[in-house]
Every structure is written in C-alpha cells, then in structure tokens.
N, C-alpha and C positions, 0 to 999 in steps of 0.2 A: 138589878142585873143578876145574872145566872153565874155559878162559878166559873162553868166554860169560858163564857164573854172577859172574865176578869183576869181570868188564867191565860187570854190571847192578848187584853193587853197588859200584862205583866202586870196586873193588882190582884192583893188579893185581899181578900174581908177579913176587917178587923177582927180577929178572935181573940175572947175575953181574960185570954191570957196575958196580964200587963208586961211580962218580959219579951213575947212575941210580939206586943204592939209597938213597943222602944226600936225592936230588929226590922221590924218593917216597916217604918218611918222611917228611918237610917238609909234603908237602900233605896227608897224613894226619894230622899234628898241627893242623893249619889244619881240618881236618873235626870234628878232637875238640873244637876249641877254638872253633868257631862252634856247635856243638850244645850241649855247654858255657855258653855265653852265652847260645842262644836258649833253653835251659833252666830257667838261672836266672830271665831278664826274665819265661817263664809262671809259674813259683814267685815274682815279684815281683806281677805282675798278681794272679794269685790269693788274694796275700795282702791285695793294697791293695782287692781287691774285697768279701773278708772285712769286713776291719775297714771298710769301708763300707757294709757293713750293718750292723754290729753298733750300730756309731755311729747311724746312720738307725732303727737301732729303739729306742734309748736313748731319743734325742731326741723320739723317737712318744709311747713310753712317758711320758718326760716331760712333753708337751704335752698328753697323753691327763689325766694326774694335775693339770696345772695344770686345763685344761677342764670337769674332773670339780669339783674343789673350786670354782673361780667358779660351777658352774651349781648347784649346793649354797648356794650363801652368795646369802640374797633382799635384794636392793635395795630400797629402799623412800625414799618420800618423807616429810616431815612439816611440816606448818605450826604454825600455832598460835592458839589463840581470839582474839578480836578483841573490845572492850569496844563495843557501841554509841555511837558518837558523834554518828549523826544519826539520824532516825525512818526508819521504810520508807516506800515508798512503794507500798500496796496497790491493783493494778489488778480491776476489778471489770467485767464486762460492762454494758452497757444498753439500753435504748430509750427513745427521743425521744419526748415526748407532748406535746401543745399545751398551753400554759397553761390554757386552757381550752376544754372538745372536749364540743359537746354536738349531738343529733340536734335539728333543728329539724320539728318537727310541727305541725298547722294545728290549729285548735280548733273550726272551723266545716267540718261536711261538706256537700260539695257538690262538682262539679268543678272541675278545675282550668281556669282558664282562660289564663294565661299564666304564663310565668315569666321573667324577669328577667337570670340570675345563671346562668351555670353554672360547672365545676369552674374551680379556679385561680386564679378571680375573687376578687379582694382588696373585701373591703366594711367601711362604716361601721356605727358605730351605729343602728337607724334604718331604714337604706335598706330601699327593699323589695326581696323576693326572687319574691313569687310573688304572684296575685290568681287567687280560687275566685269559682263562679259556686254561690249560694248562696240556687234560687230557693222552698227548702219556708221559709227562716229570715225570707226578704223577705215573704212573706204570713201567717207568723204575726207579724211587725212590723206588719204595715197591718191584722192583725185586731186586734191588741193597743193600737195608734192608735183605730181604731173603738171599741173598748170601753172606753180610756179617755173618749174624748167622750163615751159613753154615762153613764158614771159621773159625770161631771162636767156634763151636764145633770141627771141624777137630782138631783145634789146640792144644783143652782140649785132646780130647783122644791121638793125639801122645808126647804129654808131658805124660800123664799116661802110655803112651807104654814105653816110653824113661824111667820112675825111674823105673820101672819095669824090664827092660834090666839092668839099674844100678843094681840092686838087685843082679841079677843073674849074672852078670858077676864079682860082689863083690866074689861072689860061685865060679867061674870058670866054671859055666855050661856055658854060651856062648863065643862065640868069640868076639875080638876089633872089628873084622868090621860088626857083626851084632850090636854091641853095636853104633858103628861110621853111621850107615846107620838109624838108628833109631833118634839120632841125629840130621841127616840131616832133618830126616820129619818132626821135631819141627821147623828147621829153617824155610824152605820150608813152613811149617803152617801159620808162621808167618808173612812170603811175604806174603801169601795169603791173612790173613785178611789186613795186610796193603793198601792192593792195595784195596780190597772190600770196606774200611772203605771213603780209597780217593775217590774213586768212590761214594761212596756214602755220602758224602761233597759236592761234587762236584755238584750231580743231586739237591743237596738241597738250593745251592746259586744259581743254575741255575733256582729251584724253587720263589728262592726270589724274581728276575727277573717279575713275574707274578705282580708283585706290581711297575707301571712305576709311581718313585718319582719324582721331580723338584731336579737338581743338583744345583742349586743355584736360590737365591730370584732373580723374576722377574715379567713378563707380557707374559700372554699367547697371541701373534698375529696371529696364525695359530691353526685349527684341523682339521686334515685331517682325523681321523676315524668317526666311529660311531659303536653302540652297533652290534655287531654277524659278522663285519670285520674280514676277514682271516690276520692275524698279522703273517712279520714277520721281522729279524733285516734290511733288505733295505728300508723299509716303513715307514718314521717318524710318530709317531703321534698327536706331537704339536711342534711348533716353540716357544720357549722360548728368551725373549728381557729383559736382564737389561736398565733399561730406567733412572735410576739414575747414575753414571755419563754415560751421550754420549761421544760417537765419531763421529769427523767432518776430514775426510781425506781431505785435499787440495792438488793441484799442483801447487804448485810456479813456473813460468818462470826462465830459468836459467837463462838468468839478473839480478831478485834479488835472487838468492840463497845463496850468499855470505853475506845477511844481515839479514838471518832470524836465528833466535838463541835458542836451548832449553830454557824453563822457560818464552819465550816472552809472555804477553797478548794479548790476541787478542777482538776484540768485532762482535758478532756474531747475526743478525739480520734474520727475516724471515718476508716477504711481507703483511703475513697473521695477524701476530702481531704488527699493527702499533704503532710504539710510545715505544717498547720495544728493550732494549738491554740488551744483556745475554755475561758474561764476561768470557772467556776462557783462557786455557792456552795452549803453543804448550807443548804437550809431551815427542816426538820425531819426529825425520826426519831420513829419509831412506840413510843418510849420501852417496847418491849417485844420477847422474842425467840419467833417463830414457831415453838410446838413442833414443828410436821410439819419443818418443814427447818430448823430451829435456826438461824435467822437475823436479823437486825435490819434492815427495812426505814428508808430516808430518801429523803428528797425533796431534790433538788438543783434548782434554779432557775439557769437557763440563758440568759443574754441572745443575742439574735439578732435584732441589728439588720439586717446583710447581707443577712435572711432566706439563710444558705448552707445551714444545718442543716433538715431537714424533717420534719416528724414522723412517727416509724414507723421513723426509722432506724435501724440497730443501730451504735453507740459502745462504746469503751472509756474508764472513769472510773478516773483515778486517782487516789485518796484518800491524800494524805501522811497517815501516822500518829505520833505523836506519840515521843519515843526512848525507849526504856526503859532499865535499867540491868545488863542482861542480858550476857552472853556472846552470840558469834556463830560459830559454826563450821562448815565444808562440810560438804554432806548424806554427800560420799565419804568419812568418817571413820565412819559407824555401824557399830557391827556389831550385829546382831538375835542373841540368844540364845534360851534358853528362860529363865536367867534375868532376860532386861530386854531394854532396849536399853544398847549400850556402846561403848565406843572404845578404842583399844590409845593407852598413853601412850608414848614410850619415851623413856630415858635418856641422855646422852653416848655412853654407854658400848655404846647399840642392844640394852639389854635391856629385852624388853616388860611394859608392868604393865595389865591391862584394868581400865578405871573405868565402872563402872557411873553413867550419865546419864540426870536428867531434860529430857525434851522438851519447849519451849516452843510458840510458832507456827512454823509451816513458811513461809517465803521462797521456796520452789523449789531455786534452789542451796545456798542457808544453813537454818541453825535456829537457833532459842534455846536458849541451854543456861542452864536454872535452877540446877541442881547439878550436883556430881563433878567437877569440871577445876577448873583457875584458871586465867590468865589465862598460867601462864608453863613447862603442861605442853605438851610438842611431842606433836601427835596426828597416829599414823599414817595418809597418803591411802592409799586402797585396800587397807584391809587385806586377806586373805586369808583365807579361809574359815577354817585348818585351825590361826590366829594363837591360841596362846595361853598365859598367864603364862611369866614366864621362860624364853622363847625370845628368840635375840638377833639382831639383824640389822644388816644395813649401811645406813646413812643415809647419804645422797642429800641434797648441798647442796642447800639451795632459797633463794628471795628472800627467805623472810621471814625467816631467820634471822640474828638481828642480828650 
C-alpha cells in the first residue's frame, strides 16, 4: 500500500522507531475499541427496538381480543312491571258548545224592519232582537176583525128573528119547524162568529210573531239579516249560544268505556289558556258504543262563569279513569312475533326466557299486561331484534332494581 492509501484509512507504516511503534498501536486499539462499543450500543438499539415491537403488538393483540369480546357481550337494561296503584288519567280531544245553541227564525214573513242586537251582545230572556214589517198579515187582521163584526151582527139579528118566532109561535101563528129553522140560524150564527173570532186570534199571535224575542238568556254569535231583508220562517236571523254552562261532547275508546261513570270530574284545558284549568263534570253518556268508530259518546257540563271559554273552541279532556288491578309495563319491552306479542324476561344469571303477553289498554308510554309476567320478572328495555331463548346477556344496573 502507498502512504496516501494508509493516510485515508488512518494507518500508518510501522516506522522503525520502537517508541513510535508502542504510540501507534495504542491508537489503533483505541479505533478497535470505539468501533467495538459503537457496535455493540447499534446491536443494543436494535434489539430494544425489536422487543419493542414485539411488546407493542402483544399489547395490540391483546386489546384487539379484549375489544372484540366486550363488543360481543350485549348490554342491556331491565325494569320490572309495576302493579296499578292509581287509575290513569285518559286525555281525550274536544269542542266547546253552548249549553244551549239554537238559530233564532221569525214566524211572520214580511221585512225586516230593525234589529236590535248584534254579534257578541249578551241578552235576556225576553229582550227583543229584531221587528218585521208585516203589511199582507195587518190586512188580513182587519179583514178577519171586519168579518168577525159581521158575524157577530148576523148573530144579533137571528137571535132577534128567533124570540120573535118564539112569540109567535106562543100564538099559534107559525109552525115548529119554521120556529126549529130559525133556531138553527142562531146556532149556525154562532159557528160563525166562533170560527171569525179564531181566526182572528190567530192572525193576531201570528202578528205578534213581528217582534223576534231571545227564547232564552244568551250570546248573540250570528246575524244573518240586515234592515229591508225579505224574512221568512227558513231564514234564521241570529244564532243564539248559552255560554254559561258549556258543553264538551267526548269519545271515549271502547277500551275505557267500562270506566267512565256519570257524576265523574273531569279537568278540561285549552292551549290558548296556559296555566288554567277548568273543572267539569260528565253529565251523561250515550249508554251505547258507536259501531262506525267503536266509541262511547258523553256529555260533560262545563261551568263558565268568567265567560273565558267560548264556544267552538278546541280543548283537551282529561277523564281520570278508575285503577284497575293490572300489571304495568313500558311499551319499550314488546317484542312482536309471528307467534304473538312478547317480552324477553331474564334471570340473575342474564339468561333470556321470552314470555309470551296479553295486551291490555295502551297508555302511550305503558300498557296493561293481563297475562305472562308477574310482578317480580325483570323485563328486557329494548330488546333486540335477533333476542331469543337462552341467549345470555349482561345486565345493566338500573333504578328499579331493588
């Protein structure tokens, strides 16, 4: 080798000087023994780099197998039926209708001449609402006056014919049956005016008619006329509403029909009213169920002194219902089959047993359970489509569990 070559790799030729040869053997041990070291420390790295990953993918592996089994194992909740201790309380839509709501119509035709009263306006018994001008019924009155007086002279003079015949037939100048025919013309008189007098009674309430009263205190909500209207009895001409007590007609489901009872309270709300409730009573019930919509109509009577409530309104009735002796359980516990409907029960131990259940009325959230549970089977919330016998699962503290 050339000095160059030895001088690039840091050798350099032994020269025959023996204290030079000692110094540069020395730093060539020092070259062997840092390559040496810096050898071993990348054989240390490479091993602690090793086993760190070996470790790192143990640990994978393992959290991979934990991850796998938890997402395997279904959690679940369960409560448990609940024994009716108080009735429900069944809400029911409605509408407000006046105690009593009738179209007021005139009897005598003719026009209208004034009215009185319009919408809104609170009236008595009585009061008048409207006056027709009624001029064909005024001159059959004063022709039916004329024919009474006619009748009633007729009458005078064959009463005067008739003692006069008496007289004379006292004499023997006439005959019984001119006397008996005379007779008849007093009777005969006397239909007449009878019948004139009827008639003319008659044209004179039919007169009355011309003055359309309020048959009862109310609220006028309608008027259909106005002043110089041809009136006649098909035509109403105001809607009259008792607004003091209302009526609220419900339809109960025949489900609860069996538990709504005359005399029951009921509490009766409107949307527009927040914060108020108006206390009713059922009146009556149609003591029968409506086969087109299978339901049981009543009548609730509604006091409404504040006049707040108006007729026409839409409310909501809520009818407490009476308790029954039933089970109660969340709707989130069915499960629909092909065999029935059902529920998962499960054990301590989170093994499932499905109990086939009968439905009672529906609550919304709850139902009735008539059969298949007791009182002290824990039933799965939300069960799972795909839940069924002896499958086991992990239960999930809940509140109800004593």
């Amino acid at each position: 080798m050339t000095q160059q070559h030895h001088s690039a790799l840091g050798l350099h030729p032994i020269e025959l000087n023996p204290g030079a040869d000692h110094v540069e053997l020395l730093k060539r041990r020092q070259i062997v023994r840092r390559t040496q070291i810096a050898g071993l420390v990348i054989l240390v790295l490479l091993a602690l780099g090793a086993g760190r990953t070996v470790l790192s993918r143990m640990a994978n592996a393992r959290a991979l197998e934990t991850t796998s089994t938890e997402q395997t194992r279904q959690y679940v909740k369960t409560t448990l039926a609940k024994r009716v201790g108080a009735g429900q309380t069944l809400a029911l839509p409605g509408t407000l209708q006046g105690f009593v709501q009738a179209p007021i119509a005139a009897r005598a035709n003719g026009y209208l001449k004034r009215w009185t009263k319009d919408i809104g306006a609170k009236v008595a018994k009585g009061e008048l609402l409207a006056e027709i001008e009624t001029p064909e019924i005024d001159q059959q009155l004063s022709q039916a006056m004329a024919a009474r007086e006619q009748a009633a002279a007729n009458l005078s003079l064959a009463k005067s014919t008739a003692e006069r015949w008496e007289s004379l037939r006292k004499k023997d100048v006439v005959s019984q049956q001119d006397l008996d025919e005379r007779r008849s013309a007093v009777s005969q008189s006397q239909a007449n005016l009878a019948a004139a007098e009827a008639n003319m009674q008659r044209l004179r309430q039919t007169e009355d008619f011309k003055r359309v009263v309020a048959p009862f205190a109310g609220v006028i909500t309608r008027r259909n006329v106005d002043v110089g209207d041809l009136i006649d009895s098909s035509h109403p001409l105001f809607m009259l509403s008792q607004t003091d007590p209302l009526r609220v007609y419900v339809n109960v489901p025949q489900a609860y029909a069996q538990l709504v009872k005359t005399g029951q309270q009921v509490v009766v709300t409107q949307a527009e009213l927040r914060g108020q409730r108006f206390l009713g009573q059922v009146a009556r019930t149609s003591a029968s169920i409506d086969a087109a919509t299978r339901t049981l109509q009543l009548e609730v009577a509604l006091p409404n002194h504040a006049d707040l409530l108006l007729p026409g309104a839409y409310v909501q009735v809520a009818l407490p219902l009476r308790a029954s002796q039933s089970l109660l359980a969340p709707t989130n516990t069915l499960l629909f089959r092909g065999e029935g409907t059902m529920v998962a029960v499960a054990d301590a131990q989170g093994h499932v047993t499905l109990h086939r259940v009968n439905v009672g009325r529906n609550y919304g959230t709850d139902f009735e359970v008539l059969d298949g549970i007791t009182e002290t089977d824990r039933l799965v919330l939300n069960p799972p489509d795909w839940l069924s016998d002896g499958q086991t699962l992990v239960l999930a503290p809940d509140k109800d569990k004593p």
